[in-house]
C-alpha positions as CSV (number, residue, x, y, z in Angstrom):
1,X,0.0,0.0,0.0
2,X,1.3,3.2,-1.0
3,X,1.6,6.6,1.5
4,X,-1.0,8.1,-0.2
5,X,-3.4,5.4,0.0
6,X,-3.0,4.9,3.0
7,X,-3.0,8.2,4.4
8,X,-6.6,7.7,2.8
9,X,-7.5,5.2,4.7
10,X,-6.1,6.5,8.1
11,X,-8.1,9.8,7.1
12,X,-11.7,7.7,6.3
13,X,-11.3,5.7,9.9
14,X,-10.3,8.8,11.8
15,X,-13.1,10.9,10.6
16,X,-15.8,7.4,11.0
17,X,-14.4,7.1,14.6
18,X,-13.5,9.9,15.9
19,X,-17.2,11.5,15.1
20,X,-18.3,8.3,16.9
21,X,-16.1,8.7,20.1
22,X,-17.0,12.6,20.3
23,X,-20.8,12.0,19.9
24,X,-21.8,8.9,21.4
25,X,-18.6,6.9,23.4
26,X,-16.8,10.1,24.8
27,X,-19.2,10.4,27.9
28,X,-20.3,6.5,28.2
29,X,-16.1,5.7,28.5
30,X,-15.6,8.6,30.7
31,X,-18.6,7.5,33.1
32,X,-17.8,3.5,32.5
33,X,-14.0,4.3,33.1
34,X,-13.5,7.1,36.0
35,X,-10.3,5.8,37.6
36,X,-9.9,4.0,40.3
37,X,-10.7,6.2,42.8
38,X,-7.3,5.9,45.2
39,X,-4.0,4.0,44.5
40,X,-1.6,3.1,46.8
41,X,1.3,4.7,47.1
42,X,3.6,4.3,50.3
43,X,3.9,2.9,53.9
44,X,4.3,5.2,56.8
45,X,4.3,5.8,60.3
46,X,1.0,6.6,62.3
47,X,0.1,9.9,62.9
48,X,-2.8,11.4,64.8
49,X,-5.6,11.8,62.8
50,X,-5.1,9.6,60.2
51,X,-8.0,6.9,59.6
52,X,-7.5,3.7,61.6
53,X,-8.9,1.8,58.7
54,X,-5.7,2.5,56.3
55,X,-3.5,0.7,59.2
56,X,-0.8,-1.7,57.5
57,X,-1.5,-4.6,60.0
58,X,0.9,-6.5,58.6
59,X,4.0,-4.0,58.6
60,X,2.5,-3.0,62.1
61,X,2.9,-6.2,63.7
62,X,7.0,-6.6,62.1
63,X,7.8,-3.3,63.5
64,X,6.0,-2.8,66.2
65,X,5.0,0.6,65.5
66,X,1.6,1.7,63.8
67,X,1.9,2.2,59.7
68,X,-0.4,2.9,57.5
69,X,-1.1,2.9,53.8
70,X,-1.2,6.2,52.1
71,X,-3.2,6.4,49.1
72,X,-2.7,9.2,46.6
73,X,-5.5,10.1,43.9
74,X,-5.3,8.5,40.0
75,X,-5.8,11.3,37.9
76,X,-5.1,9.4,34.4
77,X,-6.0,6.1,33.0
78,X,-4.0,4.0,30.2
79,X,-5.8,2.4,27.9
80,X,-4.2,-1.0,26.1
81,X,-5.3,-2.2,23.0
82,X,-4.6,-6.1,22.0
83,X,-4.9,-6.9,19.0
84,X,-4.5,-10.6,17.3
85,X,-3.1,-10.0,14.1
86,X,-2.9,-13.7,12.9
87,X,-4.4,-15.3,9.3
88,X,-7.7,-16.1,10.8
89,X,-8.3,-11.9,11.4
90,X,-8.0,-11.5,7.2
91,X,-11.8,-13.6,6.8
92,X,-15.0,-11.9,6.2
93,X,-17.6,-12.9,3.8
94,X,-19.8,-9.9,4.3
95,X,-18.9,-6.1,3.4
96,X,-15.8,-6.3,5.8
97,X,-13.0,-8.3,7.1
98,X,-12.9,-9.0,10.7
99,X,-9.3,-7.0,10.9
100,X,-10.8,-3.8,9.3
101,X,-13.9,-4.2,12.2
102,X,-10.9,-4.8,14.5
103,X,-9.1,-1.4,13.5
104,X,-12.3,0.6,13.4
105,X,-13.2,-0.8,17.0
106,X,-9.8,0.0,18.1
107,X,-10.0,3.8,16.9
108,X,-13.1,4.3,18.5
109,X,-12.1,3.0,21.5
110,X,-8.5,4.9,21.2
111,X,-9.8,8.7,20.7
112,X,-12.9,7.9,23.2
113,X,-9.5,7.3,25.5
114,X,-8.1,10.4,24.1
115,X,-11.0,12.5,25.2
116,X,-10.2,11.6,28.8
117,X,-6.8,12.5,28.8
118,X,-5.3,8.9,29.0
119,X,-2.7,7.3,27.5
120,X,-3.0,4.2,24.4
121,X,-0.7,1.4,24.1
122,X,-1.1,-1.3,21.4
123,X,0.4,-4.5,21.3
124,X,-0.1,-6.7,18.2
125,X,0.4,-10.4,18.4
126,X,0.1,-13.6,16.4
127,X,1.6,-16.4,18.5
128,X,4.5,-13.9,19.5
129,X,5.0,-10.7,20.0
130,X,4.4,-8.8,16.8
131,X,5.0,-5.3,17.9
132,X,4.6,-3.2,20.7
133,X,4.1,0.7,21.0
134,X,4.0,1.8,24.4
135,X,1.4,3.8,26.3
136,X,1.7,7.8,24.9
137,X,-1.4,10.8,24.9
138,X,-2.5,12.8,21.9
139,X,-4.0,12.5,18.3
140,X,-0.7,12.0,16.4
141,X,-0.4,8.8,18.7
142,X,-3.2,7.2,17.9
143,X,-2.6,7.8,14.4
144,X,0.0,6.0,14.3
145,X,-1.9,3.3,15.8
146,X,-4.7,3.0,13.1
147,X,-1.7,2.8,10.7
148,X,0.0,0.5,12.2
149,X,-3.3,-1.6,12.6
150,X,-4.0,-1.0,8.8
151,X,-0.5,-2.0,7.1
152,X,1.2,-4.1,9.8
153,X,1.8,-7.5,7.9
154,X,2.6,-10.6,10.9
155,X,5.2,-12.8,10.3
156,X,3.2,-15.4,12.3
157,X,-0.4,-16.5,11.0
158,X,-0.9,-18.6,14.4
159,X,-2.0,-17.4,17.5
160,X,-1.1,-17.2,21.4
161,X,-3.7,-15.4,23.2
162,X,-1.7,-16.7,26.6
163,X,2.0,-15.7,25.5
164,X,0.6,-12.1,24.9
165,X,-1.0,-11.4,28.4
166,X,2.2,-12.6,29.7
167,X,3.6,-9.9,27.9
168,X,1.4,-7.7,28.9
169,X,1.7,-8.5,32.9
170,X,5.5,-8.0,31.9
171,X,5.4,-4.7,30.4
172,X,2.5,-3.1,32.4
173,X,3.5,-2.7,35.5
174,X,0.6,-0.4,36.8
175,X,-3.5,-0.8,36.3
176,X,-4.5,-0.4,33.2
177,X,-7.7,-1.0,30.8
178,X,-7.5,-3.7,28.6
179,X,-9.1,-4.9,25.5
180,X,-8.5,-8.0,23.8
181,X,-9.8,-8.0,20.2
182,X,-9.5,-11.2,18.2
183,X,-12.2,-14.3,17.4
184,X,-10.6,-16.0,20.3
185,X,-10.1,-19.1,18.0
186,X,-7.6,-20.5,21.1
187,X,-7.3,-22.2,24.1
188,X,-4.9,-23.0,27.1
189,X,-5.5,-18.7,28.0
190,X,-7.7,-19.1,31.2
191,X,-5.0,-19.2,33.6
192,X,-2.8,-16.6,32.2
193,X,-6.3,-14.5,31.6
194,X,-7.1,-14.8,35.7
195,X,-3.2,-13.9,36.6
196,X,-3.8,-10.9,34.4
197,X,-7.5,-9.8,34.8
198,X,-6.3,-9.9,38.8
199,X,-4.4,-6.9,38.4
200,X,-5.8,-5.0,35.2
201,X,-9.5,-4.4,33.9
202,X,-9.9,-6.5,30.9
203,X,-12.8,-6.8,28.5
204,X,-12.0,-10.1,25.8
205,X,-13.6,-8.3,22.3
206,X,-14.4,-11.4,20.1
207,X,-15.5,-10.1,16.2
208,X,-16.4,-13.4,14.1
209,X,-17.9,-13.6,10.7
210,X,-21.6,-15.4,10.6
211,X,-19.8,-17.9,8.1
212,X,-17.6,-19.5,10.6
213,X,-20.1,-20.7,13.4
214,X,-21.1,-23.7,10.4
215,X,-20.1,-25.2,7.1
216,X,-22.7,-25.0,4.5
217,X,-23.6,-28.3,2.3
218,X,-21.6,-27.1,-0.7
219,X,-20.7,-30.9,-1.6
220,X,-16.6,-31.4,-2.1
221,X,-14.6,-28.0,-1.4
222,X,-11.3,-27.2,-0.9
223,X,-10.2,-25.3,2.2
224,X,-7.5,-23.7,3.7
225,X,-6.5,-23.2,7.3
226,X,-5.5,-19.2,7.8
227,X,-3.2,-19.9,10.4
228,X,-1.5,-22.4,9.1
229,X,-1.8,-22.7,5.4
230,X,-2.8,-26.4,4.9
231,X,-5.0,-27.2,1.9
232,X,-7.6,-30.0,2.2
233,X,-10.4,-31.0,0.1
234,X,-13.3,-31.4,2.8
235,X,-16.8,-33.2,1.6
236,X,-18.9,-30.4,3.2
237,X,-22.1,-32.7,2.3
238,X,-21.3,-35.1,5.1
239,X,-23.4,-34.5,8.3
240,X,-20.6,-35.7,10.5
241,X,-18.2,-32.9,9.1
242,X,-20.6,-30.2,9.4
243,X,-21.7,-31.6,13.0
244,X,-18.0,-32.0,14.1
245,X,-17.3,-28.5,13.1
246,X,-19.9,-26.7,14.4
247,X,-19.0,-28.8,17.8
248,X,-15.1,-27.6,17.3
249,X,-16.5,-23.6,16.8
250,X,-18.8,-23.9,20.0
251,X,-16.0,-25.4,21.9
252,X,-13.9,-22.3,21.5
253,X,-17.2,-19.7,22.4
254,X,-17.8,-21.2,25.3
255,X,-14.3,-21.3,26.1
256,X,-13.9,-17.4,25.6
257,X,-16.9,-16.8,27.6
258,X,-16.1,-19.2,30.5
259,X,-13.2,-17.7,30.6
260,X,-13.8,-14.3,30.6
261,X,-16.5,-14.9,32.9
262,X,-14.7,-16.7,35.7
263,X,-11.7,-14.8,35.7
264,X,-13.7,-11.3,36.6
265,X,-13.2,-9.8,32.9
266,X,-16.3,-8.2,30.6
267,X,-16.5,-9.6,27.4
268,X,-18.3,-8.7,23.9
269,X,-19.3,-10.7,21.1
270,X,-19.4,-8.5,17.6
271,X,-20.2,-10.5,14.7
272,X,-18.9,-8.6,11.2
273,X,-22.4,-8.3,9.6
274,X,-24.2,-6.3,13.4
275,X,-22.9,-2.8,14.5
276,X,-20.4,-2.8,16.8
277,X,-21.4,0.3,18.2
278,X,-24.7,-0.9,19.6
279,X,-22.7,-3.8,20.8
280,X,-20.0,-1.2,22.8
281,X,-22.7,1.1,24.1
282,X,-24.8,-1.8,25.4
283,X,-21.4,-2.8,27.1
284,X,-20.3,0.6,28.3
285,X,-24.1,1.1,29.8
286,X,-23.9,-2.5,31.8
287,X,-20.7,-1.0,33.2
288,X,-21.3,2.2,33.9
């Protein structure tokens, strides 16, 4: 893709998003996402006055003297954005490709952000670390993001939804709000999911296309796996294929919602061919 092009593009998802961010997410994010109130900050000693219920029993009873926690207000938020970048995000049999929902999600999502003051991160991932741009403010950041979310091309076309929270625990040391996009087409992530949702608020995005939850009787057809490039003729006409399929696909929903749900973290289903802004308000009004 040339620069001009994709200056084009950048331009088209800024002005779709960023209208819908000023008019519609702005407030719901601000009111869903305040802060968190009070962090900690630091030990110290007793002093008169100070509320008995911020007493540090624990360093209290090893020194003998009274401490307590002092908490300090969080004035900004930051705002990570995961995005799976593997081969199964380039499938979409309807006007758009689940990555170009993905990107427009993400933009919305970024500038709402924006609007509050907070910082955006992004981390892209297949089933490594694809790239990582650190937590910044301002338009000209997120900019870069929606380019980098257009024109970024993987190495990787699998997926490791578990390796990438790890990175994330790694690199973000303080709270932040997370969103995971990606069809969650994976497994072996609850654990690392409940580590990570423990300390940040996470919400699991999965955008699928209507054509993957079953296989159509289209007699012999010839497939290919996204993520890993196999061909293989499949005899779609054959009950047992389309049964075993559709049980493979379920498997990995309820998966993704169980857990999401068990390790504390929201989640949203946006299928290609529904808006995804109904889907986020409906989310952001649950919350808020």
């Amino acid at each position: 893709m040339d620069t001009k092009e994709l200056l084009k593009k950048v331009r088209k998802i800024e002005i779709k998003t960023r209208r819908l961010s000023d008019h519609i997410f702005g407030g719901e994010y601000h009111s869903t996402f305040k802060g968190r109130g009070m962090t900690f900050s630091e030990v110290r000693q007793y002093q008169f006055g100070d509320d008995v219920r911020n007493i540090d029993w624990n360093v209290t009873a090893r020194t003998n003297q009274p401490h307590i926690k002092v908490f300090e207000e969080e004035r900004e938020l930051t705002m990570m954005l995961m995005v799976d970048v593997s081969g199964s995000e380039f499938f979409g049999t309807e006007q758009q490709f689940k990555n170009e929902i993905v990107t427009e999600i993400a933009a919305t999502l970024a500038f709402s952000a924006t609007q509050n003051n907070d910082k955006i991160g992004l981390i892209l991932f297949s089933d490594d670390i694809e790239l990582f741009i650190p937590p910044k403010k301002g338009r000209s950041h997120v900019l870069r993001i929606i380019r980098e979310l257009i024109e970024f091309e993987p190495k990787s076309k699998q997926t490791n939804i578990a390796e990438a929270l790890k990175f994330l625990r790694n690199v973000m040391k303080k709270k932040a709000i997370v969103f995971i996009m990606s069809d969650f087409i994976a497994d072996d992530y609850k654990q690392t999911l409940k580590i990570a949702a423990g300390k940040h608020d996470i919400t699991g995005i999965r955008v699928y296309d209507k054509h993957e939850e079953s296989i159509p009787n289209l007699g012999m057809v010839q497939m290919e796996d996204e993520e890993t490039g196999e061909l293989m003729l499949v005899n779609t006409s054959s009950k047992s294929v389309r049964t075993n399929y559709a049980k493979f696909y379920n498997s990995k929903v309820d998966y993704f919602k169980d857990s999401f749900a068990k390790s504390g973290a929201g989640s949203i289903a946006c299928r290609t061919d529904q808006s995804y802004v109904k889907k986020l308000l409906g989310y952001f009004k649950t919350r808020g």
